[in-house]
N, C-alpha and C positions, 0 to 999 in steps of 0.2 A: 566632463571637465576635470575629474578629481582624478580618473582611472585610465591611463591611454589607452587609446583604441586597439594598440595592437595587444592586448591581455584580454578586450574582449568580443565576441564571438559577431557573427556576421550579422544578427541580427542588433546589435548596438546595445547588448546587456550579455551582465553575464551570469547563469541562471544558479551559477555553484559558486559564487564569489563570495566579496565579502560581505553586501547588503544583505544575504540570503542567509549566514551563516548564524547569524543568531537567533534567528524564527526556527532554524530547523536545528539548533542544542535547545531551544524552547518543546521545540517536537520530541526530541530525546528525552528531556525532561519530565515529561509528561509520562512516558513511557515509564521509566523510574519511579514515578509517583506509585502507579499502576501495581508495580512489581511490589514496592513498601507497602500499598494496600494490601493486594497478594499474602505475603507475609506474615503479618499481622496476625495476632489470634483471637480477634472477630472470629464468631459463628459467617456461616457462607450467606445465609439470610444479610444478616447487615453489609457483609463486604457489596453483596449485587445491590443494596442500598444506595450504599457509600457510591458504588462505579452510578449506576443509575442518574444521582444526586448532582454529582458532578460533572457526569456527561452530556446533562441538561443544562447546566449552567454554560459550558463551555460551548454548546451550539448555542445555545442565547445569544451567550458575549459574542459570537463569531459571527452569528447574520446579522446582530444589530452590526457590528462595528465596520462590516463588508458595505454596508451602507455608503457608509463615506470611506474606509479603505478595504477596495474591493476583494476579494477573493480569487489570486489568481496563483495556481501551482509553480507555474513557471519561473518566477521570482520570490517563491516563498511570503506573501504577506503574511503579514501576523493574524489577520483575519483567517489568512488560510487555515494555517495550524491553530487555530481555537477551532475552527469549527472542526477537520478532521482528526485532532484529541478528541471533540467532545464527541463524535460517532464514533471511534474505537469505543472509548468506556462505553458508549450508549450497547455498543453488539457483544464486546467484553460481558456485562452486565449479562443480559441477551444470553448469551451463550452458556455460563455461570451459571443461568436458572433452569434452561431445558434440561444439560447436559449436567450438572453436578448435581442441583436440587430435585430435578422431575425427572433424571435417569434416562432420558429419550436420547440416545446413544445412536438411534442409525440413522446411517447417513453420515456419519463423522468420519468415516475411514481416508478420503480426502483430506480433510483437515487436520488429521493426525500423519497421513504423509508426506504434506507438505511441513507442516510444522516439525516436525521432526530432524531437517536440515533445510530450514528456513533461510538462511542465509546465506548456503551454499547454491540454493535454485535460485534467489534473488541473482548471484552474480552470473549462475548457469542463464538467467533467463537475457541477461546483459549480450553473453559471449553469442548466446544462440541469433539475436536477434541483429546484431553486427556482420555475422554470417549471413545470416536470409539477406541484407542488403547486400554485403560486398558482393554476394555471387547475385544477386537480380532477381532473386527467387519470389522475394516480398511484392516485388513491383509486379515481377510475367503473373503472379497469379492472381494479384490485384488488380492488374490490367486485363487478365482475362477474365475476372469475375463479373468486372465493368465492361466487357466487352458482350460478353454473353447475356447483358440484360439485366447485371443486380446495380441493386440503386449503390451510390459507393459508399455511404455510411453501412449498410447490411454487409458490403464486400467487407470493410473495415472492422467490423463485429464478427465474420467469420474468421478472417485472417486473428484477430485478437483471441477468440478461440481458441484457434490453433495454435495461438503460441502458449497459450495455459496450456493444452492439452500435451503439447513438447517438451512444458517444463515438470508437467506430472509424470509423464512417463521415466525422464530422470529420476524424479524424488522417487517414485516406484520402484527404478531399481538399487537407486541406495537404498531405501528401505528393506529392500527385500534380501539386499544383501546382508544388514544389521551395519551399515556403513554409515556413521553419524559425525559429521563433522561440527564441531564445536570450537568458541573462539574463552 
């Protein structure tokens, strides 16, 4: 009633409008928080506290409050974004203890490839995935996965796969180039 239909999309909302827009500078928000923790000159002991501490609270407030406002991405509720803040800092945390405090380093090479131009694979993984549809690619080998006998959530979990694995291969070779794009 407030927003005319032709601003929003076919399905009768609009997932990046204006309703969305303050749950997800809440989600930036947060992210900032993170960073000022970061910062801080806390020993790494209390920082993985502090992420811990609050990454608990913030799934709390998120499942209770999905209760009566559910948890749905596609419109950003504000349930959404408490609960996936509070499992960032829960893995933030998480990760802060193997890898800085207990040194268990392997296996990270991923996640130092990808983070390393994190936000250039983000929109590589956009342009790539625009591509698999306009040319049919997404659909012929979805439909042949399901044609061949996979159930189509498994077709959908390989396909998704595959598109991690497309957007690695990228960050692998900006990496490897020493090609780091920063904003």
């Amino acid at each position: 009633m407030v927003i005319p239909s032709s601003l929003l999309n076919k399905k009768g909302y609009d997932s990046e409008g204006f309703y969305s827009t303050f749950p997800a500078v809440v989600s930036g928000i947060s992210g900032l928080l993170a960073g000022k923790i970061l910062l801080t000159n806390n020993n790494t002991e209390r920082k993985v506290i502090l992420f811990f501490v609050i990454g608990t609270i913030l799934v709390l407030c998120g499942t209770t409050w999905g209760y009566t406002f559910p948890v749905i991405k596609k419109i950003w509720t504000s349930s959404y974004v408490l609960l996936t803040s509070g499992w960032a800092f829960l893995s933030f945390a998480l990760f802060i203890w193997l890898i800085d405090l207990n040194k268990f380093a392997t296996g990270t090479k991923p996640f130092i490839v990808f983070g390393s131009n994190a936000i250039a694979i983000y929109v590589l993984a956009d342009v790539f995935e625009t591509f698999f549809i306009k040319t049919n690619l997404r659909d012929t080998v979805f439909s042949g996965m399901v044609n061949f006998g996979i159930y189509d959530k498994t077709a959908s979990l390989i396909w998704a796969c595959f598109s991690v694995l497309v957007c690695y291969l990228a960050a692998q070779l900006l990496y490897s180039r020493k090609i780091f794009i920063k904003l």
